[in-house]
C-alpha positions as a LaTeX table, in Angstrom:
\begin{tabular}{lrrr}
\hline
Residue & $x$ (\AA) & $y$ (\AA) & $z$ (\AA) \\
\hline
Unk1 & 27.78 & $-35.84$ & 42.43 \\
Unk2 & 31.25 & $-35.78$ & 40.84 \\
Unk3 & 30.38 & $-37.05$ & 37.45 \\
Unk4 & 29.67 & $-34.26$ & 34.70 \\
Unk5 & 27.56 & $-35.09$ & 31.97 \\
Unk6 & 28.45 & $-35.23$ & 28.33 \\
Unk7 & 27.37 & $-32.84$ & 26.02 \\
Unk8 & 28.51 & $-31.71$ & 22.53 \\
Unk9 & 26.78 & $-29.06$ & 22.03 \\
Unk10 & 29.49 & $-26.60$ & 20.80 \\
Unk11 & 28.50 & $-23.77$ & 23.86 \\
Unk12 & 28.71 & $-26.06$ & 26.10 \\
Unk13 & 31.88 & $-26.65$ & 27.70 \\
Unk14 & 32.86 & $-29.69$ & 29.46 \\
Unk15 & 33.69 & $-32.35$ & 31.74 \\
Unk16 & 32.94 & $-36.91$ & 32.17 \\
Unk17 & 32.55 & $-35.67$ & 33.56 \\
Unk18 & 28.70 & $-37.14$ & 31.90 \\
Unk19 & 25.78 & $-36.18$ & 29.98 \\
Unk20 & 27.92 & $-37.16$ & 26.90 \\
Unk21 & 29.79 & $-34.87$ & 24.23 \\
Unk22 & 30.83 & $-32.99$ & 27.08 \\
Unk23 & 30.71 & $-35.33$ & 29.87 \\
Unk24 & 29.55 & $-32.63$ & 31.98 \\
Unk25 & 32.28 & $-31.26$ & 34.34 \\
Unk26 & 32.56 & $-31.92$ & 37.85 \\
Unk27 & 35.74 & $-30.99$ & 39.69 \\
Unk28 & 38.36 & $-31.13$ & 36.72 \\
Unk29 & 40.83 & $-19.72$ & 37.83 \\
Unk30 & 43.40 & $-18.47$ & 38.79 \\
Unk31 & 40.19 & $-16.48$ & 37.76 \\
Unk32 & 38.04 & $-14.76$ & 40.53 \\
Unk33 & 35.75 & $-16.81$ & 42.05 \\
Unk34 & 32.07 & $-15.67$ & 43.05 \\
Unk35 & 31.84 & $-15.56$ & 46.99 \\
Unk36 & 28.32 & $-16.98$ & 46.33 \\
Unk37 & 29.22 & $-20.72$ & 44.77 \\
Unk38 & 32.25 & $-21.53$ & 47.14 \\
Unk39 & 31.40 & $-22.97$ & 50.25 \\
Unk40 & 32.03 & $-21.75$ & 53.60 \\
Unk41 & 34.59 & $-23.19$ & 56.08 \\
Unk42 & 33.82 & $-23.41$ & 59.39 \\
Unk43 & 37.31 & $-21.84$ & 61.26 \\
Unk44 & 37.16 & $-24.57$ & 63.40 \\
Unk45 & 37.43 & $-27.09$ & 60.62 \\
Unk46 & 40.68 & $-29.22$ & 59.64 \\
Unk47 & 39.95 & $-29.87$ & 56.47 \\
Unk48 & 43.12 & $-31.97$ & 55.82 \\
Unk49 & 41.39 & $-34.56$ & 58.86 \\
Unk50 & 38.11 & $-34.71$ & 57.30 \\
Unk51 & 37.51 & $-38.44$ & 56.23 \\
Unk52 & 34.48 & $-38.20$ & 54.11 \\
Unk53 & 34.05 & $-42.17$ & 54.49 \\
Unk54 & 32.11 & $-40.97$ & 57.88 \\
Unk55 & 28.99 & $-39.73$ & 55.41 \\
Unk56 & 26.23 & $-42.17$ & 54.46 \\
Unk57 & 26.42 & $-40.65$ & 50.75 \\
Unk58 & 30.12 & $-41.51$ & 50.15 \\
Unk59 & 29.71 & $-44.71$ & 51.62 \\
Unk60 & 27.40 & $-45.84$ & 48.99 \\
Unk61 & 29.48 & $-43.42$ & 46.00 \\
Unk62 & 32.48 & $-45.46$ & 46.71 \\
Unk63 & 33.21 & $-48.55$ & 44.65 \\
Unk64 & 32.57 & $-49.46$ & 40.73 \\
Unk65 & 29.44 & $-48.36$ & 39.03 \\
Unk66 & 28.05 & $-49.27$ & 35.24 \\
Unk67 & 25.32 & $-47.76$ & 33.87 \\
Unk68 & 22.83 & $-46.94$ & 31.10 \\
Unk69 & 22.64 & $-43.44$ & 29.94 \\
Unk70 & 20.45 & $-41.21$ & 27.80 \\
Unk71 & 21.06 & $-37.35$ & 26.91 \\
Unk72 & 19.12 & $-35.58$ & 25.56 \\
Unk73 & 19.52 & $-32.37$ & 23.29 \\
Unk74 & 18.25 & $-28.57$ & 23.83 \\
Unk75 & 14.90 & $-29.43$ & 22.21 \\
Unk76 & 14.46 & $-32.48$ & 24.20 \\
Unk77 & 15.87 & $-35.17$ & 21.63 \\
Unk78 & 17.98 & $-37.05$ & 21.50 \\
Unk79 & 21.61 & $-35.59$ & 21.41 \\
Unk80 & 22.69 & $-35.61$ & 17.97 \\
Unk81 & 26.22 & $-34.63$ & 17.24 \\
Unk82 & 28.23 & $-33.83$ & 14.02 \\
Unk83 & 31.82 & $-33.67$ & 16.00 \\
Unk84 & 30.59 & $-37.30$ & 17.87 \\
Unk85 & 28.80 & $-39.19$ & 15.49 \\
Unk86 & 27.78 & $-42.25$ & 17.46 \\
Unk87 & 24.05 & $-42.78$ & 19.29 \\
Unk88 & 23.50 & $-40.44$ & 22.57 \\
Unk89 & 19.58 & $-42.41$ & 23.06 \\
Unk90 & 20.90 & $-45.26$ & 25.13 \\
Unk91 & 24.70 & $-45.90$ & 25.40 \\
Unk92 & 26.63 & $-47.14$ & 28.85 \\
Unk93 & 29.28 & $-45.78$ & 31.18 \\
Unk94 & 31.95 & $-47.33$ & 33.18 \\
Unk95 & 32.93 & $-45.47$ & 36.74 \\
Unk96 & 35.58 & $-46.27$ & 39.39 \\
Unk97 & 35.19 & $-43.18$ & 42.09 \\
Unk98 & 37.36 & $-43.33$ & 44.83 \\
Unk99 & 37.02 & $-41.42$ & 48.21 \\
Unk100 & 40.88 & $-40.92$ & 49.47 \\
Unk101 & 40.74 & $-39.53$ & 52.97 \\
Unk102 & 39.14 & $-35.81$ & 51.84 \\
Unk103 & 38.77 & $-36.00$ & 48.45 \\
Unk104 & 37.54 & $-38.06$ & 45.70 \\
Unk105 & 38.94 & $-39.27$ & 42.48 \\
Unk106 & 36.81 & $-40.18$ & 39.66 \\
Unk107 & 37.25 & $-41.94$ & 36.39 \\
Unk108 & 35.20 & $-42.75$ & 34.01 \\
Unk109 & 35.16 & $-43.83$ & 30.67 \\
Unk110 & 31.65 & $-44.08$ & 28.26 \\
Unk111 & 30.57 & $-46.44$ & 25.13 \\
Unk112 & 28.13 & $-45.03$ & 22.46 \\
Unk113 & 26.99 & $-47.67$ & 19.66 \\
Unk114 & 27.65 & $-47.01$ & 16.23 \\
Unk115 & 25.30 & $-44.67$ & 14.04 \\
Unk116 & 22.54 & $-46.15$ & 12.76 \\
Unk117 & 23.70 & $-47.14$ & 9.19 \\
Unk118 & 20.54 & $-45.87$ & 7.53 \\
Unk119 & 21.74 & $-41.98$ & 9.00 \\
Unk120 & 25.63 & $-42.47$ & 7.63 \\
Unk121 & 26.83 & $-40.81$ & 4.52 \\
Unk122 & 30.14 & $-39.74$ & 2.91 \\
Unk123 & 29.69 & $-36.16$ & 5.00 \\
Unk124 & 29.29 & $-38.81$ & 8.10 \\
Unk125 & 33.16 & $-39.98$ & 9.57 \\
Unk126 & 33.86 & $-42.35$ & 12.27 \\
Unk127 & 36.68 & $-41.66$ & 14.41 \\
Unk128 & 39.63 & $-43.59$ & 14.71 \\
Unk129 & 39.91 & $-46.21$ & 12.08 \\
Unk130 & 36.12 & $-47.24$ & 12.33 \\
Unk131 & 33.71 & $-47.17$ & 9.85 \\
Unk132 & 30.27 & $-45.37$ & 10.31 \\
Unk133 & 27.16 & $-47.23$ & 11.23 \\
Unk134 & 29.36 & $-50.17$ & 11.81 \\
Unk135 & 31.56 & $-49.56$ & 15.08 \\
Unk136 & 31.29 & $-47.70$ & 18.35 \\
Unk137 & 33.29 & $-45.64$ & 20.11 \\
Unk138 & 34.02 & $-43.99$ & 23.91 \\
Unk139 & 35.79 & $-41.25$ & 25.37 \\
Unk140 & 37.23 & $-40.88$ & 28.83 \\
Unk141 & 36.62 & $-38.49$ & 31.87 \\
Unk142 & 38.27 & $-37.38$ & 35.04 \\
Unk143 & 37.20 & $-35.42$ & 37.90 \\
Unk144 & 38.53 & $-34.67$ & 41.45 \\
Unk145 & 37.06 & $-32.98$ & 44.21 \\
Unk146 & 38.10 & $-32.23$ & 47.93 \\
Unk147 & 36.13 & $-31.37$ & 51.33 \\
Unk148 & 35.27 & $-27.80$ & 51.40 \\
Unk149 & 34.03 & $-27.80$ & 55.07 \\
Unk150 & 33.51 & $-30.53$ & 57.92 \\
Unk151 & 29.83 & $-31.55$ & 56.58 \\
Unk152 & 30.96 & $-34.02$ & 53.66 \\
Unk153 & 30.30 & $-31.18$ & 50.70 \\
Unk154 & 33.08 & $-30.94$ & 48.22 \\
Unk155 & 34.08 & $-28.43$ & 45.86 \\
Unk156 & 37.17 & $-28.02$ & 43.13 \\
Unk157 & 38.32 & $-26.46$ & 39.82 \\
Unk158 & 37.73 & $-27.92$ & 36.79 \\
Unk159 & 39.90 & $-26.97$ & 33.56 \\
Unk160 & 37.69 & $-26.85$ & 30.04 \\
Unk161 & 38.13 & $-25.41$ & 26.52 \\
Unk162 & 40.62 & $-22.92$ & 28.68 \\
Unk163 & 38.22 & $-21.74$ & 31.26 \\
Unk164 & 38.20 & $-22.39$ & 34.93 \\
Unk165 & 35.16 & $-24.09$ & 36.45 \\
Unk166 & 33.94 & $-24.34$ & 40.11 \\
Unk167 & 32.57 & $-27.47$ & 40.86 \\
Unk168 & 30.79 & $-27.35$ & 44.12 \\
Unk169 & 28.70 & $-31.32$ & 45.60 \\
Unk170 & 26.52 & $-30.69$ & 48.34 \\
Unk171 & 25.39 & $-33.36$ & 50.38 \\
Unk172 & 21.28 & $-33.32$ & 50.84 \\
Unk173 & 20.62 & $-35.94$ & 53.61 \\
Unk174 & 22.14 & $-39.67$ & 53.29 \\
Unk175 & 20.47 & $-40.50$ & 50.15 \\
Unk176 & 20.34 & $-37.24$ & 48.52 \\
Unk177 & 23.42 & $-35.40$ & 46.69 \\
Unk178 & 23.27 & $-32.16$ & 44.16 \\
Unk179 & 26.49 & $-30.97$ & 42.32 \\
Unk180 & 27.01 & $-28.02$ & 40.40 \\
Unk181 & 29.62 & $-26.75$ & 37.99 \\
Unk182 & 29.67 & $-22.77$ & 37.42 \\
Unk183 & 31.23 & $-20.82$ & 34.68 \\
Unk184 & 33.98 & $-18.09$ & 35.30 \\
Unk185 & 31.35 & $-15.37$ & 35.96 \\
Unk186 & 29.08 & $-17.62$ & 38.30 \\
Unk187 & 26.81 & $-18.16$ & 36.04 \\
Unk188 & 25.32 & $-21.79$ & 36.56 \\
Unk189 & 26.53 & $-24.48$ & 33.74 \\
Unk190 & 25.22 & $-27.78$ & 34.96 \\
Unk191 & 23.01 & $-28.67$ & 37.94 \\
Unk192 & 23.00 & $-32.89$ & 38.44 \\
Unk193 & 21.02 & $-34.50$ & 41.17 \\
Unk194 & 21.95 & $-37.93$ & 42.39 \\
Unk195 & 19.73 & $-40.10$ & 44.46 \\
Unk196 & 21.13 & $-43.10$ & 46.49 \\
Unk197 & 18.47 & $-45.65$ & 47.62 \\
Unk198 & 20.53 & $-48.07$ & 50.03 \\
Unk199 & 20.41 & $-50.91$ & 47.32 \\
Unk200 & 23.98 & $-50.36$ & 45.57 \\
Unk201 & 21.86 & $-48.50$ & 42.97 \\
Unk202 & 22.07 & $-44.62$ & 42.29 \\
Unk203 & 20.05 & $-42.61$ & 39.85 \\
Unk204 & 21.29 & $-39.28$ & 38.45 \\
Unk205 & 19.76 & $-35.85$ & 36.38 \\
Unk206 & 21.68 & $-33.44$ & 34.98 \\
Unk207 & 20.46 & $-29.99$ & 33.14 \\
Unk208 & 22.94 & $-28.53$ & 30.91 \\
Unk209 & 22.85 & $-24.47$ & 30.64 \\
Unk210 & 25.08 & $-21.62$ & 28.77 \\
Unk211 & 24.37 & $-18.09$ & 28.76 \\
Unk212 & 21.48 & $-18.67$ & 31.12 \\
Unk213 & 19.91 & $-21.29$ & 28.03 \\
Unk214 & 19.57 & $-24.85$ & 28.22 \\
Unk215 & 21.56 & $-27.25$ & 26.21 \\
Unk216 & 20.97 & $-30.47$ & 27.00 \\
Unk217 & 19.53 & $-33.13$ & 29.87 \\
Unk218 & 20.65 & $-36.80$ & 31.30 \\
Unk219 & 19.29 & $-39.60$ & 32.79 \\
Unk220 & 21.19 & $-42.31$ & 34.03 \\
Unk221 & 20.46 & $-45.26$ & 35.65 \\
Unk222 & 23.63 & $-47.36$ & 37.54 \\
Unk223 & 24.61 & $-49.84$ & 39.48 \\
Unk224 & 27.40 & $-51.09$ & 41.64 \\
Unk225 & 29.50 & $-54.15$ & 40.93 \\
Unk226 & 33.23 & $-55.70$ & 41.78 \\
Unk227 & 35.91 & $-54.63$ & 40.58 \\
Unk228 & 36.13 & $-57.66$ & 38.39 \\
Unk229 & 32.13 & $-57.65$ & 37.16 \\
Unk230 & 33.31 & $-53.76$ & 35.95 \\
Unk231 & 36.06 & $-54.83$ & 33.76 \\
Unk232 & 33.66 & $-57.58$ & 32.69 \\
Unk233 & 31.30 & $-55.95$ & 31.50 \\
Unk234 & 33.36 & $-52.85$ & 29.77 \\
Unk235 & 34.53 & $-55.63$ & 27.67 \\
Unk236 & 31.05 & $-56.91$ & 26.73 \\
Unk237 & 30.01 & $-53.49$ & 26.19 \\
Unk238 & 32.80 & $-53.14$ & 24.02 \\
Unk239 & 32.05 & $-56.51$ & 22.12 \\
Unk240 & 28.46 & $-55.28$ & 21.94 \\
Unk241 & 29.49 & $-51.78$ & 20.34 \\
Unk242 & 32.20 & $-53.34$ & 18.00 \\
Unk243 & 34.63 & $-50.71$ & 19.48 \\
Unk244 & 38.23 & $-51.23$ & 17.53 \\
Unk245 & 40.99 & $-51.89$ & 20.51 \\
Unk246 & 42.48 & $-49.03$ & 18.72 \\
Unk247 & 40.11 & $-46.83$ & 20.31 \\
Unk248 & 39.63 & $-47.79$ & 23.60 \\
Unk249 & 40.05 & $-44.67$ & 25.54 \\
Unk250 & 40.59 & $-43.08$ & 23.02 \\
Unk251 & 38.94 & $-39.89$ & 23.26 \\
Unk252 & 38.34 & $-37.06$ & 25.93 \\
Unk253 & 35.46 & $-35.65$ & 26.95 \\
Unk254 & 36.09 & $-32.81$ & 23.71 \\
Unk255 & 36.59 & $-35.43$ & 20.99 \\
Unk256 & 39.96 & $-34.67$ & 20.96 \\
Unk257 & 42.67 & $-37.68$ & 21.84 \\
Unk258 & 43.17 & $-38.36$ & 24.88 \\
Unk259 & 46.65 & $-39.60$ & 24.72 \\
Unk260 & 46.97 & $-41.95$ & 27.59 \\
Unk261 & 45.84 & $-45.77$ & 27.97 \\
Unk262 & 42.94 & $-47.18$ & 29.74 \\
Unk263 & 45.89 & $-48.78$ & 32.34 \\
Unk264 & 47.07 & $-44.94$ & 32.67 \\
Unk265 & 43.35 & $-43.64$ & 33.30 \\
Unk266 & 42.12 & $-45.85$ & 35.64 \\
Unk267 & 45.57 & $-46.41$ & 37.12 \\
Unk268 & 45.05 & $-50.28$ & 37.19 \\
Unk269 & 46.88 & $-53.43$ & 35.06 \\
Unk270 & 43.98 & $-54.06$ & 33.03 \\
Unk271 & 43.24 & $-57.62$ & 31.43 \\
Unk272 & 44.70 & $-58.28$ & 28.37 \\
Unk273 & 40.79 & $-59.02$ & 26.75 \\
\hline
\end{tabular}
């Protein structure tokens, strides 16, 4: 669904949304769009009335989710990344998606554990003001999609490394949802399954692609909680990871600063520890 996958491979291009380097990139061109990826309206269909509460799948997608990750690289690896050098083998996310009427606002922000110290060396930086093989780190991601039709399916642009995405969701079934992001010439970037068992758990796959290659793969396994078990447990991840305060939210789904505030991201009053 909405989340992208993270991915740092440098032709891959981003979003959350969630692999990892690039979290891969759900709905965040003027360009022309392929006729082919956008989905079809029905003429009878008000979108601006469509309340996608009234589908199984968003049901369950609403709320908090945590989760524990693992990408993988192009050769089947783990992701291993000079411009993000933390762990990619098993790190944790942090998701508040939203449905608003007909659309759905997601935010997420993910924690990778330090580098193992043994693999650190002076080439080898942390970012921030943390020191290599000694503190974490995690990076934010945001994504927004909107009905495209009366059925529940969703589509939206989503802006990375200067390109225009589509992001399309389709809904397969109540437990079933597949979204894909497409580059400028409709060529497929990232195709992500998510399965919804009616247990508050959800289960997603990603496969990263440029040029027609792939680039990298995701697994991740999450479940929902309150609102107050999520901010919980971000702070016990972030304990866990020895992630400086300095760096919380730090970081965008490029590696770049993200210039805003966990308060400003999520759009909540967050507790003070």
């Amino acid at each position: 669904m909405l989340s992208g996958c993270n991915n740092d491979n440098t032709n891959s291009t981003t979003t959350n949304t969630d692999p990892a380097a690039i979290e891969a990139p759900p709905a965040d061109t003027d360009t022309a769009q392929d006729p082919s990826v956008l989905a079809v309206v029905n003429d009878d269909c008000d979108l601006d009335n469509v309340r996608l509460l009234d589908f199984t799948p968003w049901q369950r997608e609403n709320g908090y989710w945590v989760g524990d990750y693992t990408l993988l690289g192009a050769d089947g690896t783990p992701q291993v990344s000079s411009r993000w050098p933390y762990q990619y083998d098993n790190y944790q996310g942090f998701i508040h998606l939203e449905v608003i009427g007909n659309s759905i606002k997601q935010r997420n922000v993910f924690l990778y554990p330090p580098k193992k110290a043994e693999l650190c060396d002076e080439t080898t930086m942390a970012l921030g003001n943390g020191i290599c093989g000694i503190n974490g780190n995690e990076k934010i991601f945001s994504a927004d999609q909107q009905a495209a039709d009366c059925n529940g399916n969703l589509a939206g642009p989503f802006e990375s490394f200067g390109m225009t995405l589509d992001t399309n969701t389709t809904l397969i079934g109540d437990d079933t949802v597949l979204y894909q992001v497409r580059m400028p010439d409709g060529g497929i970037m990232q195709n992500q399954l998510t399965t919804l068992p009616p247990n508050d758990t959800r289960v997603r796959t990603a496969q990263g692609f440029f040029n027609g290659n792939p680039t990298y793969a995701s697994y991740y396994r999450e479940r929902k909680v309150t609102k107050a078990e999520f901010f919980q447990l971000l702070a016990a991840a972030r304990a866990e990871y020895n992630i400086l305060e300095t760096d919380y939210c730090g970081y965008d789904n490029t590696n770049q600063p993200s210039q805003t505030s966990c308060d400003d991201h999520f759009g909540l009053n967050l507790p003070a520890d």
